[in-house]
N, C-alpha and C positions, 0 to 999 in steps of 0.2 A: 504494500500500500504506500508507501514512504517510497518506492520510487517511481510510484505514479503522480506523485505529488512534486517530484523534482524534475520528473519530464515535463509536467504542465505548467510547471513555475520557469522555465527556459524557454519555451515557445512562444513567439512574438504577440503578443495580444492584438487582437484585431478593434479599433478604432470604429464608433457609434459613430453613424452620419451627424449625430448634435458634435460629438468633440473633435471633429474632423472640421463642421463649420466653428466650432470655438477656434481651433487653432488659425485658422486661417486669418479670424477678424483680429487676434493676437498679435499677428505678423504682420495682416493690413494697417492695424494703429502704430506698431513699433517703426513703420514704414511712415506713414505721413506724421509722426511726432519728429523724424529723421528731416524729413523735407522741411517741415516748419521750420524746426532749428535752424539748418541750411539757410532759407528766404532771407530770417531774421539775423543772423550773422553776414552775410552779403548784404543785404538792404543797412545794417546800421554800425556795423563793429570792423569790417573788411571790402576793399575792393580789389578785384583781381584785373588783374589788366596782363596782355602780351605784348611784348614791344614788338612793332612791325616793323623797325625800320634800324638805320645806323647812325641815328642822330645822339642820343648818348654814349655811343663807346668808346673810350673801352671802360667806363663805368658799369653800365650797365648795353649785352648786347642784344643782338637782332635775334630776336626766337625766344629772346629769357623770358619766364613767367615769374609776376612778382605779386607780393601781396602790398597795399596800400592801409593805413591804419585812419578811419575814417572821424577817430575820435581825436585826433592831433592836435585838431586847430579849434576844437571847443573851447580851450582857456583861454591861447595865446593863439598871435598870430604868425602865419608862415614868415620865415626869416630870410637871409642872403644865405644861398645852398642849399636850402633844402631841394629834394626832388621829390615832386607833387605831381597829382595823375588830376587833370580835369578835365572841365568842356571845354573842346578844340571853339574855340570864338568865332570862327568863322561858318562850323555846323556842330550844333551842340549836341551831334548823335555819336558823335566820334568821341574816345579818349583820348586824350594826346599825355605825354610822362614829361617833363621838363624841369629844369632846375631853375629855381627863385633867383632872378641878377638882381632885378631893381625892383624898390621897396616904393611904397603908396609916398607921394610925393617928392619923387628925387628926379633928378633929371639927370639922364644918361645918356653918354655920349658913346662909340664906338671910332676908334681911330685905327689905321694899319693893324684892325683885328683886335683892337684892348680894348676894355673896359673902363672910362671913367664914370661918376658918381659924384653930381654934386660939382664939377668944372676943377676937379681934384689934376695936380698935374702929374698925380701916380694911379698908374693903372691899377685898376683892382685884382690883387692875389687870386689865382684861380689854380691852382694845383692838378685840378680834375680833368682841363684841359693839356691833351697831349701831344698834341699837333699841333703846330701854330697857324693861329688865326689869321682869316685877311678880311678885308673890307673895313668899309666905313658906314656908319651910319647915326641920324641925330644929327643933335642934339635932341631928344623929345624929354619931356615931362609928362610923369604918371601919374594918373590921376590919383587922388587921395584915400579910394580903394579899390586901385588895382595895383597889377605886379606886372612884372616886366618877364620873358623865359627866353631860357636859350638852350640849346643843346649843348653838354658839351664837346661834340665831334662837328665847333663851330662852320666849317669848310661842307658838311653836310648834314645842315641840322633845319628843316625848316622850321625857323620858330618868332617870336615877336617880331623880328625885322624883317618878317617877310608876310605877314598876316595882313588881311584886308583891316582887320580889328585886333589890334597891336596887345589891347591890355586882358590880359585872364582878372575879373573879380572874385573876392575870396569867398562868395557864394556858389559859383562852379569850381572851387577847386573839392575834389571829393575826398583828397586825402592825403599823407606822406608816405610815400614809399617808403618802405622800412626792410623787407624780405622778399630773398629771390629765392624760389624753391622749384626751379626746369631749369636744367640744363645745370646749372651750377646753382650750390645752396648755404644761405648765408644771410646775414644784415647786411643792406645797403647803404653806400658813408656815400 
């Protein structure tokens, strides 16, 4: 009798059409509890962006997928260097990733590729840039809240001095780049 009881206790139990639909509605809510979090961590804590192009490298290159921290700029405002992923100003369907030059009222100038700020007669420290720049461009003044961007792969970065609508305001920027995690994976400087 006792090993009739240990064959029956090894053999797979067969599953009532009720716990068969229990399981499944189990799986159905542990599945859209999944999607919700997702929504709500992309709509308010993170933006993911891919860089499409070669306008920041070799900071950041063509292909890399980064995360953006969407809560950055709820205290403070974006600074000189950061890099921020917004709406392209020209169509705000597009992301564009750019790094902060010039700040809400300063006027910038671009001479044989440099950066000044303010009619400073030293160019602004840019380290990130690795290639040396060319062009001129400016003098312009930014408006009191907008920012000024630039790539820094200046030679091929379509960015403020090339926009029909020069200034990103800090209502379309979505967020700071912070982490690249395709292709190569790390904190973004």
């Amino acid at each position: 009798m006792s090993r009739n009881a240990d064959n029956n206790s090894n053999k797979p139990q067969k599953m009532t059409k009720a716990e068969i639909k229990r399981e499944i509605m189990e799986w159905i809510l542990i599945l859209e509890i999944a999607v919700v979090v997702a929504v709500v961590v992309n709509m308010f804590l993170i933006v993911n962006a891919v860089i499409p192009s070669a306008s920041m490298e070799t900071t950041i290159m063509t292909g890399d997928r980064i995360f953006g921290n969407r809560l950055a700029y709820n205290n403070h405002d974006p600074e000189r260097g950061d890099i921020v992923i917004f709406k392209f100003p020209d169509d705000e369907s597009q992301l564009f990733i750019k790094r902060v030059i010039g700040l809400p009222g300063e006027t910038l100038e671009v001479k044989d590729g440099k950066v000044y700020i303010n009619g400073s007669s030293t160019p602004l420290e840019e380290p990130y840039v690795t290639v040396d720049p060319m062009g001129d461009y400016g003098p312009v003044t930014i408006p009191s809240d907008g920012y000024f961007m630039m790539g820094d792969n200046r030679n091929q970065s379509a960015d403020s001095r090339f926009w029909q609508h020069p200034f990103v305001y800090k209502e379309k920027i979505l967020g700071k780049a912070v982490f690249r995690y395709f292709r190569k994976f790390g904190k973004i400087e």
